[in-house]
C-alpha positions as a printed Julia matrix, in Angstrom:
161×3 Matrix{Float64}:
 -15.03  -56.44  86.08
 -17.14  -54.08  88.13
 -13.73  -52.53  89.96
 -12.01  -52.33  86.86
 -14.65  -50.15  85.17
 -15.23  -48.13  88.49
 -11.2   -47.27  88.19
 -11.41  -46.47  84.73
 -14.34  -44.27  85.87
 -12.19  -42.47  88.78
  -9.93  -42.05  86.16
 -12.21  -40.23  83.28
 -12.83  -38.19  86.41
 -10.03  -37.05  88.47
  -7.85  -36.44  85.0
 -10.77  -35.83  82.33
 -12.51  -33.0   84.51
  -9.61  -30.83  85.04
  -8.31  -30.87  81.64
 -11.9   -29.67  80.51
 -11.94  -27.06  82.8
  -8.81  -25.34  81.24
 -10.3   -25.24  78.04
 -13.08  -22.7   79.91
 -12.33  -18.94  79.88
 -11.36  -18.15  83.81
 -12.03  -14.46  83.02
 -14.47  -13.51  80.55
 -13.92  -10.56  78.41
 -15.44   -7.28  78.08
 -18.84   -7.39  76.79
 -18.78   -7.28  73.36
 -20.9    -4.11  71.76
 -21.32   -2.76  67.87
 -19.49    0.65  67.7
 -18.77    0.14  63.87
 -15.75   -1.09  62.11
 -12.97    0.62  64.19
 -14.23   -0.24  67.61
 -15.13    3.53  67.91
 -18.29    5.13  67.91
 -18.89    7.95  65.41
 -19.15   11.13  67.58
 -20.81   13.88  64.47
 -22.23   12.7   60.88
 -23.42   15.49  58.19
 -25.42   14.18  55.44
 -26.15   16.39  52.24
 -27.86   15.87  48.72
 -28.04   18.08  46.41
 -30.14   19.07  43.69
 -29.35   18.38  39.73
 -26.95   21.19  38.34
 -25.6    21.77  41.79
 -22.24   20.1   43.09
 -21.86   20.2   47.46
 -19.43   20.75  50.23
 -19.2    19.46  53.31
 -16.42   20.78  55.51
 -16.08   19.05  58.67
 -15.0    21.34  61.43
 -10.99   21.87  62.68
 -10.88   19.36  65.69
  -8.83   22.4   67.7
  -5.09   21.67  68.98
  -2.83   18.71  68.06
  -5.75   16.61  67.32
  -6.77   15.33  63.98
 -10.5    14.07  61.97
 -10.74   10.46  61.68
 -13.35    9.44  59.03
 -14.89    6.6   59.86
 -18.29    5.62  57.9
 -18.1     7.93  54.05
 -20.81    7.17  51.13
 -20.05    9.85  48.49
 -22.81    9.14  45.41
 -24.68   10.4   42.98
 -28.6     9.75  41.68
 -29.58    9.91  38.31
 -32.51   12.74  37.68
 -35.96   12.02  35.05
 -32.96   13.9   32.32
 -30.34   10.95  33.14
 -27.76   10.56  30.49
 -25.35    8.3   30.87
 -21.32    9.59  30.9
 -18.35    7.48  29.96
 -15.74    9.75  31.89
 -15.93    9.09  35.74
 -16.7    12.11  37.82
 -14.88   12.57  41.33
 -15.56   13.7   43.96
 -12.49   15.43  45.93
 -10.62   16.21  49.26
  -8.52   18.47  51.07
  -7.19   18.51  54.07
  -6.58   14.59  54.16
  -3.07   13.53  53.13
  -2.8    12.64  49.43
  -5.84   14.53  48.79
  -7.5    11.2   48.1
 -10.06   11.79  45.26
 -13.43    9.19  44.56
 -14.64    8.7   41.3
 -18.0     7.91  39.89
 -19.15    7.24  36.75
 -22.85    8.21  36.13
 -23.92    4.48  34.2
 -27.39    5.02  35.25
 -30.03    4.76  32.01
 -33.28    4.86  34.11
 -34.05    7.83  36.61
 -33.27    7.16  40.37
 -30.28    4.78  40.13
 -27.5     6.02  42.58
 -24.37    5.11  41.77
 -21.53    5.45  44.39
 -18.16    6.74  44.38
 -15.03    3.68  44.43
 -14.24    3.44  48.21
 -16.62    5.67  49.63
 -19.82    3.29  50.3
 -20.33    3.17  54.32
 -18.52    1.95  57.06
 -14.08    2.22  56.94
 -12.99   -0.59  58.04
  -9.73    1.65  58.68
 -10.32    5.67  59.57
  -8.95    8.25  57.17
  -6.85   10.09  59.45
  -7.03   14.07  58.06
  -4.13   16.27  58.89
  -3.19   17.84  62.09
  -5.74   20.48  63.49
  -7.45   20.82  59.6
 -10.84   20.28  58.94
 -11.34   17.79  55.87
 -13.45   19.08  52.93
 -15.55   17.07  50.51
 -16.37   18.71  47.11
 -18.79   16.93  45.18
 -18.35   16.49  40.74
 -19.85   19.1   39.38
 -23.78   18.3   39.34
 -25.55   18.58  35.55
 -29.37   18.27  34.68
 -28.75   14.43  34.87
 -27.97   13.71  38.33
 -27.1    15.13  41.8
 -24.77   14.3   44.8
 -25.34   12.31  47.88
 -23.03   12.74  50.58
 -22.75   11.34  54.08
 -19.47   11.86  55.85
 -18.99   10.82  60.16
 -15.91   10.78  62.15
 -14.29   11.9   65.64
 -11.78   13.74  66.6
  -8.78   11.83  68.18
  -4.57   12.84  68.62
């Protein structure tokens, strides 16, 4: 009895060892770090808010050559001011410079001062970059800002072919 559970021992271990060790990684990976949602750092970020009854820009600078601006974190918003009243029609907030001058709307539902409300796709991190055209520098114009609220605008990307 003892030999046949010292084979079945030298068995577990001459076949059951190796087969483990192939389920091991031979070569780790890279080490993994948090660049954002792209794998690629942010190089530049420009963050503007406004004051009621005035609507922003932010132009991002022409990336120079054959390369192009690839957004890659964009919250567009706007806060309600102490004379908040609420809108039905959404407000946008619009592009150029990106193809299909993509546009974000807001609607202003806030009843209570200091509620931000943010624009439809435009509320942090891209999980894919919004590639703006060839040598161009994207532009962000904000809705029209009344005594009721103000934009909020954070826009980062690099520059890439």
């Amino acid at each position: 009895m003892k030999r046949i559970i010292g084979f079945a021992l030298a068995l577990v271990l001459a076949f059951g060892l190796p087969l483990a060790g192939l389920a091991q990684q031979s070569n780790p990976g890279a080490a993994v770090t948090q660049t954002g949602s792209t794998g690629l750092a942010a190089q530049q970020c420009i963050q503007s808010t406004g004051t009621s009854s005035i609507a922003l820009t932010i132009t991002i600078p022409s990336p120079g050559g054959s390369n192009s601006v690839y957004l890659d974190h964009l919250v567009l918003a706007i806060a309600s001011t102490a004379n908040v009243t609420t809108v039905a029609t959404p407000t946008t907030f619009t592009t150029t410079n990106i193809a299909g001058t993509p546009s974000f709307p807001v609607t202003q539902t806030a009843a209570a001062a200091g509620v931000v409300n943010a624009a439809v796709g435009a509320t942090g991190s891209l999980g894919t970059p919004i590639k703006g055209q060839v040598g161009l520098g994207p532009t962000f114009v904000g809705p029209v800002a009344n005594a009721g609220f103000f934009d909020i605008m954070t826009v980062c990307w690099h520059v890439a072919p």
